[in-house]
C-alpha positions as CSV (number, residue, x, y, z in Angstrom):
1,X,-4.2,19.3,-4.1
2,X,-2.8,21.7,-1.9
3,X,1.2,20.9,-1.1
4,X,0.6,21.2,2.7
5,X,-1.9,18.3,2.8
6,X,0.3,16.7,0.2
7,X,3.4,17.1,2.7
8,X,0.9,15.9,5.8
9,X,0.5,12.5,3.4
10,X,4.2,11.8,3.0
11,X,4.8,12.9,6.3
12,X,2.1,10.2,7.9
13,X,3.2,7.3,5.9
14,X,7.1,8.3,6.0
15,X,7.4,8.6,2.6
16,X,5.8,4.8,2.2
17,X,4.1,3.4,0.0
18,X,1.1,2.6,2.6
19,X,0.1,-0.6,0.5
20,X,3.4,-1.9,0.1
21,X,6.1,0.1,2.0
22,X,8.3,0.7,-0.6
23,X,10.1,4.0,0.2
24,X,9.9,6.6,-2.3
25,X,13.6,7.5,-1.9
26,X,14.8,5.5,-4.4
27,X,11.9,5.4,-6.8
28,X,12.1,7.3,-10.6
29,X,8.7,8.2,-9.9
30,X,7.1,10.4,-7.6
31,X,4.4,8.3,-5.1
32,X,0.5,9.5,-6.1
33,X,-1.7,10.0,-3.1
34,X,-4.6,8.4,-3.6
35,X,-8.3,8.1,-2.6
36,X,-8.9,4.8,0.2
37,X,-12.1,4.6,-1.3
38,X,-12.3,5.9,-4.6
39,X,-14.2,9.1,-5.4
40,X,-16.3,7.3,-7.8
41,X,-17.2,5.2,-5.0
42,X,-18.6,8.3,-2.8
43,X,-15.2,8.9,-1.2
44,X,-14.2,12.1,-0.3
45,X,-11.1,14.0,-0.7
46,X,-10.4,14.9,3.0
47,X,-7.3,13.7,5.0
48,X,-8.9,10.5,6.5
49,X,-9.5,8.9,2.8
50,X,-6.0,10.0,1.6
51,X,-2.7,7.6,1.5
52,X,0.4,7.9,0.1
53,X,0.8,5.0,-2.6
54,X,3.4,3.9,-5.0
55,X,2.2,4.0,-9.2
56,X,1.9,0.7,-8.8
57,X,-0.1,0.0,-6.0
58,X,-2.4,2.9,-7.5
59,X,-3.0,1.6,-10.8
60,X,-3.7,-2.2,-9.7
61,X,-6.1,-1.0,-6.8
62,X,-7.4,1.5,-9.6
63,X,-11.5,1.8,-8.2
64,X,-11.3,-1.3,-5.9
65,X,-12.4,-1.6,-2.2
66,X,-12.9,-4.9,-2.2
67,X,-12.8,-8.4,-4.5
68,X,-13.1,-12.1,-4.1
69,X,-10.3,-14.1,-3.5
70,X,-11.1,-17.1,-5.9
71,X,-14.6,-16.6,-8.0
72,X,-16.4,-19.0,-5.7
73,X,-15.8,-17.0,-2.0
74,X,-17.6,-13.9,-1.1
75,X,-15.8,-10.8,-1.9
76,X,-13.3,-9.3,1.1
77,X,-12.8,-5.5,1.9
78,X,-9.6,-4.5,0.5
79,X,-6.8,-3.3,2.4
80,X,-7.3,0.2,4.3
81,X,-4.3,1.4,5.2
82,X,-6.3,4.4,7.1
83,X,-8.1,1.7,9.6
84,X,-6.2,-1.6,8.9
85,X,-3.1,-2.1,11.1
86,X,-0.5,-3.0,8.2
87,X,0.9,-5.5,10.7
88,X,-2.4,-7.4,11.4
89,X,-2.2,-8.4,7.6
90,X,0.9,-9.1,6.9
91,X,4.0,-10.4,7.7
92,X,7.6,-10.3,6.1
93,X,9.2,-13.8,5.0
94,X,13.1,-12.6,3.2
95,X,11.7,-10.1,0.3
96,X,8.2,-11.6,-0.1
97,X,5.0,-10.4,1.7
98,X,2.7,-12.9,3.7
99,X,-0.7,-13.0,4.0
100,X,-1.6,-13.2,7.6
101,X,-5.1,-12.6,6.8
102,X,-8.2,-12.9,3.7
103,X,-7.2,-9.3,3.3
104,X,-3.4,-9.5,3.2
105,X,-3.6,-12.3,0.8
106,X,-6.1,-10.4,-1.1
107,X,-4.0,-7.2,-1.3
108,X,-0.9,-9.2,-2.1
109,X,-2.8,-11.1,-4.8
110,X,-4.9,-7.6,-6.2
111,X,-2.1,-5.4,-6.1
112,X,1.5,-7.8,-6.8
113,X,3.1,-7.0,-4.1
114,X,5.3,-10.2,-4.5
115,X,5.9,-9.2,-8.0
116,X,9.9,-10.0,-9.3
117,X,10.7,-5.8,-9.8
118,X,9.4,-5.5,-6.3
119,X,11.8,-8.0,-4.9
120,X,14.7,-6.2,-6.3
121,X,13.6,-2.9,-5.4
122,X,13.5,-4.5,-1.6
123,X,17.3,-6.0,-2.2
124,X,17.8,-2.6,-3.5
125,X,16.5,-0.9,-0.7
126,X,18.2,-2.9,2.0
127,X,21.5,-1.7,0.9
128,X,20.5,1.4,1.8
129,X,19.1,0.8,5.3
130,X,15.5,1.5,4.2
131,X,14.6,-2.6,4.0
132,X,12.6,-3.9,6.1
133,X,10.6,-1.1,6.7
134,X,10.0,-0.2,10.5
135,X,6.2,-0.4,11.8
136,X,4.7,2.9,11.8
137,X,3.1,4.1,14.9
138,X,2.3,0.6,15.7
């Protein structure tokens, strides 16, 4: 991947995890950018399918664009953080994400995003100014 589309990515999300806002600031590892919807799913490489996603976000949405919430319920379109408004979905309560939505609950369900390290990273991240993250271009 070119670095000028790379730097276009981390620009766009303000160096954000677009799943679960974590900044990359204070991270050991560098944020992937990642396909929306996978290539292996006919999605392409161009800026419009490309987000800016923390390792772990990436490797729990690995291939998915969508699941069920509970085995019985028709599956839901996973989160798109290139035409899903981030605050339609979700909602901050302390440290822990809310699902406003199927599709927040899914994403907070699929990917961890209430997961114990991420809670500290937040209370990390707060003494730093960087928690909670401000709405982007919203």
């Amino acid at each position: 991947m070119a670095d000028n589309l790379r730097a276009i990515i981390v620009a766009r999300a303000e160096s954000r995890c677009e799943y679960c806002k974590m900044h990359q600031s204070l991270q050991g590892a560098t944020f992937h950018v990642e396909h929306v919807i996978p290539r292996v799913r006919g999605g392409s490489s161009e800026l419009d399918n490309l987000a800016l996603a923390c390792p772990s976000c990436n490797l729990h949405k690995a291939d998915r664009v969508s699941s069920a919430l509970d085995p019985d319920s028709t599956p839901i379109a996973l989160f798109d953080p290139r035409t899903d408004v981030w605050s339609e979905h979700f909602v901050w309560d302390d440290y822990q994400l809310i699902g406003k939505t199927d599709v927040g609950q899914l994403a907070i369900r699929l990917l961890e995003l209430n997961h114990e390290r991420r809670i500290k990273i937040r209370q990390a991240e707060q003494l730093f100014g960087l928690f909670p993250p401000q709405p982007l271009g919203e």
